[in-house]
C-alpha positions in Angstrom: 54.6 97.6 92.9 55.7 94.7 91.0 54.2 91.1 91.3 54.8 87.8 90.2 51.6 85.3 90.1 51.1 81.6 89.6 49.0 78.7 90.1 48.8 76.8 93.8 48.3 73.1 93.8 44.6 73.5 95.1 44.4 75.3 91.5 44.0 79.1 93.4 45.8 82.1 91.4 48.1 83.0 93.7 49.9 86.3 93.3 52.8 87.8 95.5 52.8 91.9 95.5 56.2 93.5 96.2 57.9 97.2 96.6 61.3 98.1 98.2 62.8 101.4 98.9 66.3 101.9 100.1 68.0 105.4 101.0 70.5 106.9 103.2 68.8 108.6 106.2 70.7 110.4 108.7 71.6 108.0 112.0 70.6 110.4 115.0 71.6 110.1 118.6 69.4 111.4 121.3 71.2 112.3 124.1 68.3 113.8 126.9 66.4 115.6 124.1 69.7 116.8 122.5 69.7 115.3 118.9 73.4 115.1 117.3 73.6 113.2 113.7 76.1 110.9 113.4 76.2 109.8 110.4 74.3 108.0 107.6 72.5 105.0 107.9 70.3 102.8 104.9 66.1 102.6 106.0 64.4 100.3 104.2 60.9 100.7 103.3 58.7 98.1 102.1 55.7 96.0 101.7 55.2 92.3 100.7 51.5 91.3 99.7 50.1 87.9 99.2 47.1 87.6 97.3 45.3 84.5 96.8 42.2 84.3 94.3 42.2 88.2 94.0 41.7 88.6 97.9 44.3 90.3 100.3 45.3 87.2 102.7 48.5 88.2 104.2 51.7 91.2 104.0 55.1 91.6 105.8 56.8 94.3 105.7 60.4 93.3 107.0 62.8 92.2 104.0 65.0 90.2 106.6 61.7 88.1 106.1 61.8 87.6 102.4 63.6 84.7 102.4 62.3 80.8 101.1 62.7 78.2 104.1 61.6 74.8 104.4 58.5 74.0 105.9 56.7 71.1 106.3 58.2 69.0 103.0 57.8 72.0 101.0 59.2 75.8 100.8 57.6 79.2 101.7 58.1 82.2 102.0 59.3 83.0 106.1 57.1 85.9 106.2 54.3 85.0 104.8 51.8 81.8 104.6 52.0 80.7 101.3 53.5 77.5 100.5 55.0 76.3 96.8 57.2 73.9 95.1 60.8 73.9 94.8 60.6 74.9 91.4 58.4 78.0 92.3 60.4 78.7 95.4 63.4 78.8 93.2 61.4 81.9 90.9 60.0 83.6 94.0 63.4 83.9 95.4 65.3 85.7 92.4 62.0 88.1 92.3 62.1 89.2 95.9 66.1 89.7 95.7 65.4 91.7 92.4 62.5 94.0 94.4 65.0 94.6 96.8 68.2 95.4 94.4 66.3 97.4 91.9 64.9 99.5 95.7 68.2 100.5 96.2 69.1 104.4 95.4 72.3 105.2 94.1 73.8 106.4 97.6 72.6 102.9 99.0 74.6 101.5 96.2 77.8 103.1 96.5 77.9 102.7 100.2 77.4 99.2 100.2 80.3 99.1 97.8 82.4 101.1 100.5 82.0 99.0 102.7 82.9 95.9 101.1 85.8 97.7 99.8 86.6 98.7 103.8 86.0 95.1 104.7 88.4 93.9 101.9 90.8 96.4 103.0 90.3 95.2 106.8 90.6 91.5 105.8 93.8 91.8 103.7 95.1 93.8 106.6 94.3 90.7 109.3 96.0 87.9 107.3 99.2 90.6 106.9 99.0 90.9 110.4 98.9 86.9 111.3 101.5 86.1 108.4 103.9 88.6 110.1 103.0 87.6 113.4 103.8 83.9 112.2 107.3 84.3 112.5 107.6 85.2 115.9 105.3 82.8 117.2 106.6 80.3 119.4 107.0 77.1 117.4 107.9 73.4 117.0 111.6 72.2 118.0 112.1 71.8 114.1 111.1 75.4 113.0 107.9 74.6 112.0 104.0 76.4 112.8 102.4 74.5 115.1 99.1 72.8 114.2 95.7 73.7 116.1 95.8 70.4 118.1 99.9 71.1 118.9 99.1 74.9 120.0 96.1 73.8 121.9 98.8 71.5 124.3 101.3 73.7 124.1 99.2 76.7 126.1 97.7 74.0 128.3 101.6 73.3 129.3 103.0 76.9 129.7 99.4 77.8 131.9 100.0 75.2 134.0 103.5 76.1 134.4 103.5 80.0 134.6 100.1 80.4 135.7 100.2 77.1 137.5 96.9 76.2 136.1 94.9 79.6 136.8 94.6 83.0 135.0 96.8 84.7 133.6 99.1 85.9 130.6 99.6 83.1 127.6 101.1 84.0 124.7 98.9 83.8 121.1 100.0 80.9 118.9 99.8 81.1 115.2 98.9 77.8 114.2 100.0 76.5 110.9 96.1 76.3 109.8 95.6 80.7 111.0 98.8 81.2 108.9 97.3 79.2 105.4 94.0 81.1 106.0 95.8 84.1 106.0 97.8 83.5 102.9 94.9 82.1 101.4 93.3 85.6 101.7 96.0 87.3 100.8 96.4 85.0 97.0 92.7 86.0 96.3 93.5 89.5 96.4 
């Protein structure tokens, strides 16, 4: 369990007790008491401790809790009632995010990194997608994308007049903004 202590304003020795463990478990589905694995999944076990003046005052356990917020002109962490400056907020915050990363097994690791790859991949693969679609969309009399606000009257217009006014079928738009966004994502590759 590592910890990280300091001095509250009252002058109390405050001291925040932390441990994080990641793995890959095996994601189950229970379907009437038949139990079928379907994959992996990460499970997070941990425990966040706050100590004030060598006495156990508080603990959380979920990490989607370890985060500084504002709170009442000062920060703290969400989880738990302690509250600190902005300096120590700043110190608290790189150790809990450090507990965490340093709990995480090797497996956790590299699947995190597959699936940033896969979401890279999946992103590049979108903005292709929209930059081809771009030139077949319908567009301006002079050739060029429409912009959001153009699109926006445009489907208005061919609703009311094929659809007159209710539902039904209207054609995607690529808008001059979707198509920069896509080429934008496509330069940072």
């Amino acid at each position: 369990m590592e910890s990280i202590t300091w001095t509250g304003s009252k002058g109390n020795t405050i001291e925040l007790k932390a441990e994080c463990k990641t793995t890959m478990i095996d994601k189950t589905a229970d379907l009437d008491g038949d139990i079928f694995i379907t994959g992996k999944e990460p499970f997070t076990k941990a425990n966040l401790e706050l100590w004030v003046d060598g006495k156990k005052v508080d603990s959380c356990w979920n990490t989607a809790f370890w985060k500084i917020i504002d709170s009442q002109g000062m920060k703290k962490v969400w989880g738990l009632a302690v509250g600190m400056s902005t300096e120590q907020a700043e110190k608290v915050e790189k150790f809990l995010q450090a507990v965490i990363e340093d709990g995480k097994d090797d497996e956790v690791q590299e699947n995190e990194a597959k699936e940033a790859t896969d979401k890279r991949a999946n992103d590049v693969k979108t903005a292709q997608t929209t930059i081809d679609k771009a030139e077949k969309t319908h567009k301006n009399a002079d050739g060029t994308l429409m912009t959001r606000a153009q699109a926006n009257e445009w489907t208005i217009r061919y609703n009311n007049i094929h659809n007159e006014g209710g539902e039904g079928y209207v054609p995607e738009v690529i808008t001059q903004e979707m198509y920069d966004a896509a080429k934008a994502a496509l330069d940072a590759e």
